[in-house]
Each structure stands twice: as C-alpha cells, then as structure tokens.
C-alpha positions in Angstrom: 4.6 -37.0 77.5 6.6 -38.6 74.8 3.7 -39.5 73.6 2.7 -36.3 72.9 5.9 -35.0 70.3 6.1 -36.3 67.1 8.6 -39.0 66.2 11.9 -37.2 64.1 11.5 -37.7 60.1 13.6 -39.1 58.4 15.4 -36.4 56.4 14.4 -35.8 53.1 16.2 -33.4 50.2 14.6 -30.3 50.5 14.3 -29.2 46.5 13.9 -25.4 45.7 11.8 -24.7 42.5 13.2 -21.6 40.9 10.8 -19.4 38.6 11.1 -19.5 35.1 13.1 -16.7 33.2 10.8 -14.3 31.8 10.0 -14.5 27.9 12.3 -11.6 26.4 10.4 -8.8 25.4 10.5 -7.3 22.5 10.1 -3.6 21.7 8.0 -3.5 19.0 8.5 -0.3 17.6 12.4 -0.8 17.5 11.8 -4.1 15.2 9.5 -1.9 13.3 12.1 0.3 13.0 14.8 -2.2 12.1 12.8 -3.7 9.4 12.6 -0.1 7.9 16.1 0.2 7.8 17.2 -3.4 6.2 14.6 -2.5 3.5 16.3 1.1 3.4 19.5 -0.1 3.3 18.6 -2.7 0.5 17.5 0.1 -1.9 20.7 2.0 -1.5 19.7 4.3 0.9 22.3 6.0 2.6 23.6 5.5 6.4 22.8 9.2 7.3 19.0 8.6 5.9 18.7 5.8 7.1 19.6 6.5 11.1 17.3 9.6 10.2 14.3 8.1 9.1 14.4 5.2 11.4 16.1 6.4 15.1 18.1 3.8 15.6 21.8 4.1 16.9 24.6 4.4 14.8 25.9 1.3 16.4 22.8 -0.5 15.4 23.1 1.3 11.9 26.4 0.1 11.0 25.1 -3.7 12.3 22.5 -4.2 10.3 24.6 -2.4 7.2 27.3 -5.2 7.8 23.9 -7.7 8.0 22.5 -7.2 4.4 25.9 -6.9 2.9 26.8 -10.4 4.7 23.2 -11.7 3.4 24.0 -10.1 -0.5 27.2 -11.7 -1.0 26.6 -14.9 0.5 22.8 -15.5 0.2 21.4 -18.5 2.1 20.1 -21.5 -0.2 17.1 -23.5 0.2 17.2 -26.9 0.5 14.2 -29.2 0.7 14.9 -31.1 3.8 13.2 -34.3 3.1 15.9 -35.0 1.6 19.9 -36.4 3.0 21.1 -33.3 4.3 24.3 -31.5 2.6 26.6 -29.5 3.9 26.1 -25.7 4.0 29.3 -25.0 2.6 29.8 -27.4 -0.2 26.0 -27.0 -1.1 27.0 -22.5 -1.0 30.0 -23.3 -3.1 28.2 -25.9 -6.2 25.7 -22.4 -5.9 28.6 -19.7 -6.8 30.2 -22.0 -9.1 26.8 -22.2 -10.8 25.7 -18.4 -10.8 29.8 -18.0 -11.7 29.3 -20.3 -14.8 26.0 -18.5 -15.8 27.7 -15.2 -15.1 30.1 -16.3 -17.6 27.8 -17.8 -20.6 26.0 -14.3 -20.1 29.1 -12.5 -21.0 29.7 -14.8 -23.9 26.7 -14.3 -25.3 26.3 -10.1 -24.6 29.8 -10.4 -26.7 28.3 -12.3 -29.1 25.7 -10.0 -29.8 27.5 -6.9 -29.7 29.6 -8.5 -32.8 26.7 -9.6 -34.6 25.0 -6.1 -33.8 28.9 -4.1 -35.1 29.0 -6.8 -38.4 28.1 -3.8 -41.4 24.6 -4.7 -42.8 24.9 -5.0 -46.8 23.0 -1.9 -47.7 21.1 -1.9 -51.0 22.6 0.1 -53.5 25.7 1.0 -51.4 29.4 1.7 -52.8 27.8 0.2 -55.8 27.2 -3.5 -54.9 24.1 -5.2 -55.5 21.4 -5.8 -53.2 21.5 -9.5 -51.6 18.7 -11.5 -53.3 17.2 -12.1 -49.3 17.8 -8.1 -48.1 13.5 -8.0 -48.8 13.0 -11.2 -46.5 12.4 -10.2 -42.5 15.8 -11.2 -40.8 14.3 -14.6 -38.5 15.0 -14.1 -35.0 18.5 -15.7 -34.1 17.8 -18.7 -31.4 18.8 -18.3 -28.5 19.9 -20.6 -25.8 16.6 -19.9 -23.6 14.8 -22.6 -22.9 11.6 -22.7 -24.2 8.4 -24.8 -22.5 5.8 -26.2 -24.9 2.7 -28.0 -23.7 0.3 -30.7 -25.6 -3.0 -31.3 -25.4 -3.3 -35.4 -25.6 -6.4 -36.9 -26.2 -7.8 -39.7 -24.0 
C-alpha cells in the first residue's frame, strides 16, 4: 500500500504572479477641455470665461492658470541632445541673460530713434535760412544693426 501514495516533494517556493496595473485612462473630453483652456488662458482670456466655456473646476482652473504663467516666465529651452548635456539651470540662465542683453540693445536703439525722429528737420525757406544743398536728395535709409543674408551664385 505504500506503494500506492506518492513519495512527499521536496518543497518548492510557491510564487504568486500578480496582475498588471491597468493603463490609466484618460477622459478624453476633459484633455479636450484642458487644452481649450491653456490656449484660452494664453490669449488673455479671463478665469470666469474660461471655467465657462470649458467646465472644468475652479481648482483645475487656477492649476493650469499657475501652468502657463510658470511656462511664460520660464520657457523651457531646446537643446540638441547629441550633444554633452548642460545643465538646465545654467543653460536657462546664459538664455535670460541673452534675451536680457537683447532686451536692452532694443531699448537703446528705440531711444536712438526717437532722438533722431525729435532732431528738427532744416526746413527750406524757414526763419530765413537757406535750404541745405542735399534737402532735394531722398534721405538713404539709416543701417541698422539687422543682420542681413546675401547669397551667390558660383559657377562650377
């Protein structure tokens, strides 16, 4: 009769194979609606339009509000990525101090040509003074600091 029952197993670990979490699902009409209000928001619409036109919550409102005016003052930069990677921050800062310096040669040139534009023309035959000798030549255009591309054709 001992024949007849099997021999015990050794014991081996028993491993429990859980399911996988579920994708998340996404509602699409709430990222419809999300989108809507980001590019709302971006043209200046206002919150009460915006949670109007769209549905959303004023909670979620108010978070995507604080979103674009994260995004707008600190724009993310591109960076080609072939490349040795640099460091978000110092790369973010070289940008402000660029569009800073440009902000500022803009300025010094809109002054520039507000005092060229105020400068009193001489005006022929004004408070009795002559005419300059080039008042009937068209005034060149001034040159600016734009620069300018120029292509060639070169002959092979």
């Amino acid at each position: 009769m001992a024949e007849d029952t099997d021999p015990p197993e050794e014991e081996t670990e028993k491993v429990t194979v859980l399911p996988a979490p579920p994708w998340p699902v996404y509602n699409i009409e709430r990222a419809r609606a999300e989108l809507i209000a980001i590019e709302m928001i971006t043209r200046g619409a206002s919150y009460y339009r915006v949670r109007h036109a769209t549905g959303l919550s004023p909670k979620n409102v108010r978070r995507l509000q604080t979103l674009v005016a994260e995004e707008a003052a600190n724009p993310a930069t591109p960076r080609i990525v072939c490349r040795t990677p640099a460091r978000a921050q110092d790369l973010r800062a070289r940008t402000q101090a660029a569009r800073a310096d440009a902000a500022a040669r803009a300025d010094a040139a809109a002054r520039a040509r507000r005092q060229l534009a105020s400068r009193p023309e001489d005006i022929p035959e004004a408070g009795g003074r002559p005419a300059p000798a080039d008042a009937d030549r068209r005034r060149e255009p001034q040159e600016t600091g734009e620069p300018v591309q120029m292509t060639f054709s070169i002959d092979c």
